[in-house]
N, CA, C and O of each residue as an XYZ file, in Angstrom:
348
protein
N      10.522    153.268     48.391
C      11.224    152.053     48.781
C      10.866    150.932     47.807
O       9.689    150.731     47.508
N      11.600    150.392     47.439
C      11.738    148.751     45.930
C      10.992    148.090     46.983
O      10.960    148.166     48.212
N      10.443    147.464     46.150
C      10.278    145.904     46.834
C      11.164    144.499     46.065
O      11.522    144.023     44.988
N      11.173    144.272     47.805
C      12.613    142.975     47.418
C      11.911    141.765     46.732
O      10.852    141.610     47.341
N      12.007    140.953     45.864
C      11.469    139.668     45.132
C      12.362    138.826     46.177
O      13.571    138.937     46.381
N      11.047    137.590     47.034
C      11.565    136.447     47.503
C      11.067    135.502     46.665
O       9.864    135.273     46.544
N      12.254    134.736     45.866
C      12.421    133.559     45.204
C      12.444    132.166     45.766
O      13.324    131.797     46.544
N      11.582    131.493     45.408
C      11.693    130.358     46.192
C      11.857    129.137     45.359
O      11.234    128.914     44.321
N      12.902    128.234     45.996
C      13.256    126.881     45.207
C      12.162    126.466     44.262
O      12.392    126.225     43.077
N      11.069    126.392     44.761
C      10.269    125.883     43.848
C       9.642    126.427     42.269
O       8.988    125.827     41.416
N      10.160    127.800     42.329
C      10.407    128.243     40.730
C      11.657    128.701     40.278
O      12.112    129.814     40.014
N      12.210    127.243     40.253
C      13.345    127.968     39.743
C      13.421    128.324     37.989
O      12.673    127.767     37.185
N      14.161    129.048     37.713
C      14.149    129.993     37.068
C      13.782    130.891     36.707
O      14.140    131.552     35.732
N      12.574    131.153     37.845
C      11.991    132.798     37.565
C      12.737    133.691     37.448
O      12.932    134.423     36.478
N      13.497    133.669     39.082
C      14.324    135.032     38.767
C      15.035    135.514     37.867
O      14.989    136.736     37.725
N      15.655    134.949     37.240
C      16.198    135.568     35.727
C      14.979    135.592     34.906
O      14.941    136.709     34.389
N      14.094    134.983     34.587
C      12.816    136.060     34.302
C      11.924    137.188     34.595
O      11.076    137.738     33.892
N      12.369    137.434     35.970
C      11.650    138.409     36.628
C      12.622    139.549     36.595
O      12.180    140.530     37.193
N      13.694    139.700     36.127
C      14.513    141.116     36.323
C      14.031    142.279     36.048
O      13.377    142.226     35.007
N      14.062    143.511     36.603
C      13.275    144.442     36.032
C      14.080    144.738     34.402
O      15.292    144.674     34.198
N      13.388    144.949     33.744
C      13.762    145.991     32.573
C      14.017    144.661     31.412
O      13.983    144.843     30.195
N      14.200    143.709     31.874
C      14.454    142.537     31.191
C      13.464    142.484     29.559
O      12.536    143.276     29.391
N      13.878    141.376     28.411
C      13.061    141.284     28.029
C      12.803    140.020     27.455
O      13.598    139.371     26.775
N      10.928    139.509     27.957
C      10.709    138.505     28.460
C      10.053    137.675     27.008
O       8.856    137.495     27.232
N      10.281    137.338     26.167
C       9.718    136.808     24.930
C       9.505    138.050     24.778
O      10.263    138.858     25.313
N       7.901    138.665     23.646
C       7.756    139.794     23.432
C       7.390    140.908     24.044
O       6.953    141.839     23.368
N       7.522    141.029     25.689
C       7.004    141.315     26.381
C       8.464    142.054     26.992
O       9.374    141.395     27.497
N       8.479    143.379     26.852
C       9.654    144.003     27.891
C       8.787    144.832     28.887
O       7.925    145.609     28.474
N       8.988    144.684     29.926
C       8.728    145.431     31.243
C       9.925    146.184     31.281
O      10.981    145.614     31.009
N       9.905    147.784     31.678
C      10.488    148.775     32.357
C      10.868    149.156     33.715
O       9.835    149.566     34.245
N      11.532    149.203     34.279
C      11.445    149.459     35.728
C      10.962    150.559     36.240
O      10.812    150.267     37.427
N      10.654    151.541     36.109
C       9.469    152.421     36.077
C       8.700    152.363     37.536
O       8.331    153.417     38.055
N       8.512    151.315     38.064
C       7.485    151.776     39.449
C       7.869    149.995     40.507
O       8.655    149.078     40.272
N       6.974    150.198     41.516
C       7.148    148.757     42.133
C       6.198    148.107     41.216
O       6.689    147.048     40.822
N       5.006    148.329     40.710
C       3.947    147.874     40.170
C       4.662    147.558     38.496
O       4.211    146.581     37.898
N       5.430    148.152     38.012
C       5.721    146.940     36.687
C       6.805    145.807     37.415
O       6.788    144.609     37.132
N       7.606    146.339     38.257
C       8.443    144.943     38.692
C       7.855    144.180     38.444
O       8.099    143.304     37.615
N       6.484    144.363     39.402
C       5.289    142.666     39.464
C       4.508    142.475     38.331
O       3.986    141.380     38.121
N       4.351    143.545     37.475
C       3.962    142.985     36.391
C       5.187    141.989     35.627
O       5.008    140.961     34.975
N       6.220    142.546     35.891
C       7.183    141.985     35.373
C       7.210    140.070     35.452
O       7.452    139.233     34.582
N       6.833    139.942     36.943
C       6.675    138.794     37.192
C       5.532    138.177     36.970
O       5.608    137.046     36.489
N       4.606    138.571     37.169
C       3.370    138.145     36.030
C       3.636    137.497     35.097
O       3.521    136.272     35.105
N       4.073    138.213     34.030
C       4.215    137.826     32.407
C       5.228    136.861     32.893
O       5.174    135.923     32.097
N       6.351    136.549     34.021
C       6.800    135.138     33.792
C       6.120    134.052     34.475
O       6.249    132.840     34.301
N       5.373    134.688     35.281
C       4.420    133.160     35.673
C       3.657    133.188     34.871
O       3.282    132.029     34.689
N       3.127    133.895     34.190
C       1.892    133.558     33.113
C       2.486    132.172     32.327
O       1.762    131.247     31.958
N       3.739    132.220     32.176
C       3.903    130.752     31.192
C       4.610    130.003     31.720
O       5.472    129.455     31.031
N       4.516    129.718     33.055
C       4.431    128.549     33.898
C       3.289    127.848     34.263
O       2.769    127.942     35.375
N       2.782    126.970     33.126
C       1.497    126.056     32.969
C       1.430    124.498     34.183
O       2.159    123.516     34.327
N       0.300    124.925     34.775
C       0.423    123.593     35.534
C       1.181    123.179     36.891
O       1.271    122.131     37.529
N       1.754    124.664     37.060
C       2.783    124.154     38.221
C       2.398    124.674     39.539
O       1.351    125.286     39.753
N       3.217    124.424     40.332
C       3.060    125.471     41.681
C       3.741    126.285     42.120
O       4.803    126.135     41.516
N       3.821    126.887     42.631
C       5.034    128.005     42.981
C       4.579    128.715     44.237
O       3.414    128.692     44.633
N       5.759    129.464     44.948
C       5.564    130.466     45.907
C       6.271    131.644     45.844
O       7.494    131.569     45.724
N       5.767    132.653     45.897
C       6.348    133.656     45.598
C       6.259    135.325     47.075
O       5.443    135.768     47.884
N       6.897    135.465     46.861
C       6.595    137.019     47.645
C       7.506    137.641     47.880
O       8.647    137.183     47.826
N       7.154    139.145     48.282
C       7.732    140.372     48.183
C       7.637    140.929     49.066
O       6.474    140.785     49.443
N       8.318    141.728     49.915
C       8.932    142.254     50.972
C       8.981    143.757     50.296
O       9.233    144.037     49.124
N       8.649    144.685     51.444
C       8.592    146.314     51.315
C      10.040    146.871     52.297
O       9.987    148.100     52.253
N      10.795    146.609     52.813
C      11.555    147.162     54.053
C      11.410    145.896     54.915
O      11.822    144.835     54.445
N      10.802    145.927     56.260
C      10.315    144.692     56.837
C       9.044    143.824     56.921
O       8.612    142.820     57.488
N       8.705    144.735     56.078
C       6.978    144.432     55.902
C       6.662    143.079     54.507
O       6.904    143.023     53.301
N       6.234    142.475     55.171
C       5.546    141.272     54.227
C       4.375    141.841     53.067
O       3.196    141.684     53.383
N       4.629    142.380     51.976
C       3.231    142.714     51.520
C       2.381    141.680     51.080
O       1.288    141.610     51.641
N       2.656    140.828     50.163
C       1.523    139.771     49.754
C       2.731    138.496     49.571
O       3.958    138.517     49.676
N       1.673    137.323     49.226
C       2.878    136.069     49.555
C       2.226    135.226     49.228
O       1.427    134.921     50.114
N       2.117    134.457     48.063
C       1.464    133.545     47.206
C       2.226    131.909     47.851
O       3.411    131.648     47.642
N       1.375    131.050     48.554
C       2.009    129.877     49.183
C       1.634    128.911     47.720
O       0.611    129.117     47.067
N       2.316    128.200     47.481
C       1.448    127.487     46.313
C       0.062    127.372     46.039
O      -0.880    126.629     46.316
N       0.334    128.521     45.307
C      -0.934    128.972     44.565
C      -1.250    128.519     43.018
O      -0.637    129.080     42.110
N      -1.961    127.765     42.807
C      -2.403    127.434     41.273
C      -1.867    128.667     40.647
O      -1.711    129.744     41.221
N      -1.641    128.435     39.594
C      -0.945    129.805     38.158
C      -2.623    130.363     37.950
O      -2.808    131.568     37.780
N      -3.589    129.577     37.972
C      -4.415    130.263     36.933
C      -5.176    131.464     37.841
O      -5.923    132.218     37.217
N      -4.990    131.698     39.499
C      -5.345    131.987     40.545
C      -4.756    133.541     40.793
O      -5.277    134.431     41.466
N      -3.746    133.572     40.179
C      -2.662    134.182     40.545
C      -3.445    135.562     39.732
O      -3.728    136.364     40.622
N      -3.816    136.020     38.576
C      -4.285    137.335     38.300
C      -5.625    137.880     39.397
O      -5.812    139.063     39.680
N      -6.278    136.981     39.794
C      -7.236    137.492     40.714
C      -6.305    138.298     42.002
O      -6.295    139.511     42.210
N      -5.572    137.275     42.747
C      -4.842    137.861     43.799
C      -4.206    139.106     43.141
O      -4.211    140.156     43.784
N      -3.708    139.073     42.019
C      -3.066    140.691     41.905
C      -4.034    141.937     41.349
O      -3.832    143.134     41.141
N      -5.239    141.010     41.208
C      -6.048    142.468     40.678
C      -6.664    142.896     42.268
O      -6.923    144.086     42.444
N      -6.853    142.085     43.217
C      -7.057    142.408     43.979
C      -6.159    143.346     45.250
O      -6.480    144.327     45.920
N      -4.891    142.493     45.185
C      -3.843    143.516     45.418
C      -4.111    144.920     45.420
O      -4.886    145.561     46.130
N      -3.382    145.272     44.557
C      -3.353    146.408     43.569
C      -4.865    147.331     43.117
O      -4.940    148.525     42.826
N      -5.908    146.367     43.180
C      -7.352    147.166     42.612
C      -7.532    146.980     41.609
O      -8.664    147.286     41.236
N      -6.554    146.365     40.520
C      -6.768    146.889     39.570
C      -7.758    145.464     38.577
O      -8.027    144.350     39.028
N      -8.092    145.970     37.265
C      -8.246    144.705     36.513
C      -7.060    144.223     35.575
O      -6.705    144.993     34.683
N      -6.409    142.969     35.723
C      -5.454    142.704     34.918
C      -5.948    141.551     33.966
O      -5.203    141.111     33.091
C-alpha cells in the first residue's frame, strides 16, 4: 500500500517537488519503495532554510508520522528515527 503525501498550505510548493521519480536539482529519486517517496521529500525540505512547515503521510487510514511545524534542521532526526535508519 503507497503512502498518500498530506500537503499543507504552509509549504507551498513542495508538492511539485516531492513527486516521485521527479528530478530535484541534482538529486533524482526513483519510485522504487514508500521509503524513497520520503526520501524524495527530504531532499525538498532539505532546501527549505529557516522555515516551518507541516507535513504528513497517511498509509490507508492510518496516520503514520506527522511533522506539526517542525524546525527543517529537526526533521533528519525524526526520519532516522522513523525508519531506524541513519540519514
Amino acid at each position: 500500500m503507497a503512502l498518500e503525501r498530506i500537503d499543507q498550505p504552509e509549504v507551498a510548493g513542495l508538492q511539485q517537488k516531492c513527486l516521485p521519480g521527479q528530478q530535484d536539482g541534482d538529486v533524482t529519486v526513483q519510485h522504487q519503495s514508500e521509503l524513497k517517496v520520503f526520501m524524495n521529500v527530504w531532499c525538498a525540505v532539505e532546501q527549505i532554510h529557516h522555515k516551518y512547515f507541516k507535513i504528513g503521510f497517511r498509509m490507508g487510514n492510518d496516520l503514520v508520522f506527522s511533522f506539526h511545524h517542525v524546525y527543517y534542521d529537526s526533521i533528519r532526526q525524526q526520519i532516522s528515527h522513523v525508519f531506524s535508519l541513519n540519514l
